[in-house]
N, C-alpha and C positions, 0 to 999 in steps of 0.2 A: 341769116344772121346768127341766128342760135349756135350752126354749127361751125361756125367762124370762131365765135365766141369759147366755146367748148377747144376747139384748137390751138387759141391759143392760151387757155387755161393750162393745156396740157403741157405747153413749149415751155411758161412761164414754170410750171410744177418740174419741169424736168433742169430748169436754172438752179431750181431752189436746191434739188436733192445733190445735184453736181457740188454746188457752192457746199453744201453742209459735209459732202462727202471731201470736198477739197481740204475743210477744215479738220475733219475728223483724221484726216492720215498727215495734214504738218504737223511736226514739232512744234505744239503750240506748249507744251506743257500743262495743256490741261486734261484733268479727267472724264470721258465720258461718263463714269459711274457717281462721283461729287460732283461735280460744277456745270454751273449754269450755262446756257447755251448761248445767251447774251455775253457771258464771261470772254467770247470771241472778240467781242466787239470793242474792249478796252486791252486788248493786246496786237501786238505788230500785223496779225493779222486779221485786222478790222475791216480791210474791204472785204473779204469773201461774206463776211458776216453782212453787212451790207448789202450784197449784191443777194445776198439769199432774204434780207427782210424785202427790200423793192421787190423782186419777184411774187413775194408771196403777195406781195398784198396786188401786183398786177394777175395774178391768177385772180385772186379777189373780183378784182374789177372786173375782169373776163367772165368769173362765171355769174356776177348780179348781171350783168347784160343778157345770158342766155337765160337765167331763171325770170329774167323780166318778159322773157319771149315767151314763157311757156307755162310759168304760173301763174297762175290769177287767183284775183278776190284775195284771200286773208294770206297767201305765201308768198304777199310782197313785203310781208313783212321781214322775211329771210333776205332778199335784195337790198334793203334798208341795210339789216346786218351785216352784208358782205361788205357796202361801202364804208361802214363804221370798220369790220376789220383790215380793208386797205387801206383807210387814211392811218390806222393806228399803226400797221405792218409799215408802212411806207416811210411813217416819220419817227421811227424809237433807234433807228440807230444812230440820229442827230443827237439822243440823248440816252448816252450810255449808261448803263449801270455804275451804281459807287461799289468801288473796291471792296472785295469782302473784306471785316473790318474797320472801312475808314469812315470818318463821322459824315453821317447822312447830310446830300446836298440836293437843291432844289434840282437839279438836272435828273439827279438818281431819284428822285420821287417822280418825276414827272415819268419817267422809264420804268416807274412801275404801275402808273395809273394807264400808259400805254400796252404793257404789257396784260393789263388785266383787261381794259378794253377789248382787245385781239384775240384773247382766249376766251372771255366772258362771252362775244357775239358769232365765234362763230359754234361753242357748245350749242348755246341758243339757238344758233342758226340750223343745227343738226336735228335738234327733237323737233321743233319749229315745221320742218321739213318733213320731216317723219309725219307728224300728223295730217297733215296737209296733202300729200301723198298716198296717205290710206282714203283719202275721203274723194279723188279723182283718177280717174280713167290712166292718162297718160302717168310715167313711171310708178305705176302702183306697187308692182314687185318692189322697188326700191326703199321704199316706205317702212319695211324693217331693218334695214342698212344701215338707213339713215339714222334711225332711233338706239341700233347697237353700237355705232362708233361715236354715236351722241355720251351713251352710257359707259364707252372706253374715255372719254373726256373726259366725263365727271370723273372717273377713279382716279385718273391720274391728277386733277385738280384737288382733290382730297387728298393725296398721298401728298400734294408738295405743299398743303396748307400746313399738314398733321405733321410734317416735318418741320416746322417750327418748332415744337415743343417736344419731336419723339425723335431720339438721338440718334435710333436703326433707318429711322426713313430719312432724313440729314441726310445723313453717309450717300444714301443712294438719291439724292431729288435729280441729280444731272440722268440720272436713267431714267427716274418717273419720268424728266419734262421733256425725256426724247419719246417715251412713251407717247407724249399729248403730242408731240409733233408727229408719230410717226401716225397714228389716230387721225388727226385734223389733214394729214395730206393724202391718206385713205380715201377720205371722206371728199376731198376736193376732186381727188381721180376718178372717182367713183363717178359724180356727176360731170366732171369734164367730158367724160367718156361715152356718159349717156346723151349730152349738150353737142357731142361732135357727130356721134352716132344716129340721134334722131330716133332711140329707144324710147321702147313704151312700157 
């Protein structure tokens, strides 16, 4: 089961990068370097965006089933977090972000309590893991991986908080929050890979 699981962690992760890559080369008129990566999702090309949050959060689902197969005692709590970040992955591009500029609506807050969701649990889920993995046998090597793409997380969650008020990191948040995605699916291949592989 694990490495079923792990497999299709990996299928779903390879929809996700397709989708972002499909976005990333239409004429969307958006910035990779300004704008937000949800910014997809209220423009014409909103299904790719879409089809990239369902994937991510079915990788989600995929790797709490193998971490359910092979962690125990306290790094179930990382399992937990997985399915908190594919319920959140799965359901935020029902509610798009509000337009840069236009006055805040209940849909656009709710798209951002999902987006924090999503980023919040699976950081967490990364040191989480990290510890938890120094203290048992099976993927132990891993156990600093896991704790350095935890801490590429936080940076880039600080770099797009700190860009509310700092004008130079503004300019640049659509790079930080490709930053935390490119981080967070690191981090999901990392252990997809060990989940299919049956590493220790």
């Amino acid at each position: 089961m694990t490495a079923v699981a792990g497999v299709a962690a990996l299928l779903a992760l390879a929809a996700v990068v397709a989708s972002l890559g499909y976005l990333h080369l239409e004429p969307t008129g958006l910035s990779p370097v300004r704008n937000a990566v949800s910014q997809y999702g209220i423009t014409t090309f909103r299904g790719g965006y879409r089809a990239a949050t369902i994937a991510f959060g079915i990788a989600g689902l995929a790797l709490a089933v193998g971490f359910y197969q092979t962690v125990k005692g306290t790094g179930r709590a990382v399992v937990i977090l997985l399915v908190i970040f594919a319920i959140a992955r799965c359901a935020i591009s029902w509610f798009p972000m509000d337009a840069p500029g236009a006055a805040r609506t209940s849909t656009g807050q709710m798209h951002g309590l999902l987006a924090l969701g999503a980023f919040g649990s699976v950081t967490i889920a990364a040191f989480r893991l990290g510890g938890v993995l120094a203290l048992q046998e099976r993927w132990h090597s891993l156990a600093v991986v896991s704790t350095a793409l935890g801490c590429a997380m936080v940076a880039c969650l600080a770099g797009m908080a700190l860009g509310r008020s700092v004008p130079a990191l503004r300019a640049r948040f659509g790079a930080i929050e490709r930053g935390f995605y490119l981080s967070a699916i690191a981090w999901f291949a990392v252990f997809a890979v060990a989940c299919a592989a049956g590493s220790r």
